[in-house]
N, C-alpha and C positions, 0 to 999 in steps of 0.2 A: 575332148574338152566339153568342159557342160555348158548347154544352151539352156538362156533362160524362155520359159513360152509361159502364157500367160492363162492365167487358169481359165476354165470353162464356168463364166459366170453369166448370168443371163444378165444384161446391163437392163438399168431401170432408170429411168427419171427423174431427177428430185426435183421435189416441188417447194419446198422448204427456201433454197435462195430466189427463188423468181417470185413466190409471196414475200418473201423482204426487200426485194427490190420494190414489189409495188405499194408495198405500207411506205415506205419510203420516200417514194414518188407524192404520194398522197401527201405525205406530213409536208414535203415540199412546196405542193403547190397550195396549198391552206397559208403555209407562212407567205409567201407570197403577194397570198389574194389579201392577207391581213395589212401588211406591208403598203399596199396599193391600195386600200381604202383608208390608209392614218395618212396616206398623202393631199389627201380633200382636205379643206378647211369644213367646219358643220357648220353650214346654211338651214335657213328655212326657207323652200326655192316658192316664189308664188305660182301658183295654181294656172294652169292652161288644157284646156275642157279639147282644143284642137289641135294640140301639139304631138307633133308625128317625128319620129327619128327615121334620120336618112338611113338611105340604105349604105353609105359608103362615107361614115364619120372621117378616116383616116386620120392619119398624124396629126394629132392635136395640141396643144399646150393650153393647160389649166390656167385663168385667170380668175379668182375669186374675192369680191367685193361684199365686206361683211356689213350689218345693218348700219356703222359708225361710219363708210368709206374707204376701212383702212382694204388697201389693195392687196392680193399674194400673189405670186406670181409660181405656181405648184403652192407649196404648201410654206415656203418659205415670204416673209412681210417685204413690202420692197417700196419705196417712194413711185409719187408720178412722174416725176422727173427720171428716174431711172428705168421707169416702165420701158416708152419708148426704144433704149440706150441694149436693154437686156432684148427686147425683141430682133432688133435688129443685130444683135451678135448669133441671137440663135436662128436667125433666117438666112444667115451667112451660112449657115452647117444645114440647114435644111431648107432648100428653096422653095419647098412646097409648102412651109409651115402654115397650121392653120391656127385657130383658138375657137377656145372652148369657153365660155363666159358664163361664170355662175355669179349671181348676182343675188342675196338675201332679199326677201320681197320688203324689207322694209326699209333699202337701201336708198336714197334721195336718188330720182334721176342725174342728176348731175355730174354722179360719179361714176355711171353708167357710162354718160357720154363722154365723158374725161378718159376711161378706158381707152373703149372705140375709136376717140380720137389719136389716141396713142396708138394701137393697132394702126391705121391707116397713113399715122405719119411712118411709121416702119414698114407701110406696104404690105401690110398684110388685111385684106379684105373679105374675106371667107371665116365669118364669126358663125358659129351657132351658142344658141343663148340656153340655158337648165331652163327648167320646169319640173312640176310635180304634176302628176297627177290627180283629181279626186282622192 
């Protein structure tokens, strides 16, 4: 009976699918990163000469108040009244929840503190606030 054996080839490595996996990887994480900066509302954040990022932002949630008031809550528009209401369903699924407060510098305080106070009535007290630099 004939046995099949396997010819004497010297095996070689291709390199050809491991570069397409990583162009791949790359077009990947580009859409991505694109993806994740059409989630910001465009502010013009005002200016702080001493503003330092922490070493350890963690789990954030985007609040962004544009120079008219109107509030988003990620990139989505949302009442003040709901603010509150949304905080606290997403502090239900994440007890650590923080926020991230980006405020247009031409923004009225008012609506600043309307946030904040929203934050705080949902217990959430750990804001860090944007800035630009020079």
């Amino acid at each position: 009976m004939a046995m099949w054996t396997p010819e004497d080839v010297d095996p070689e490595f291709e390199l050809t699918p491991m570069i397409d996996v990583v162009f791949l990887l790359i077009a990947f994480f580009m859409t991505l990163i694109s993806f994740i900066s059409a989630e910001l509302v465009q502010l013009e954040l005002p200016e702080a000469e001493t503003a330092t990022v922490p070493e350890d932002p963690g789990e954030r949630q985007y609040i962004s108040i544009d120079a008219n008031g109107t509030i988003y809550f990620g990139a989505a528009e949302i009442s003040e009244e709901a603010l509150t209401q949304r905080l606290l369903t997403v502090k239900e699924e994440l007890p650590q929840l923080r926020v991230f407060l980006r405020a247009d510098s031409n923004t009225p305080h008012r609506h600043v503190n309307r946030v904040m106070e929203a934050t705080a009535n949902a217990g959430i007290f750990d804001l860090i606030f944007a800035s630009s630099r020079d």
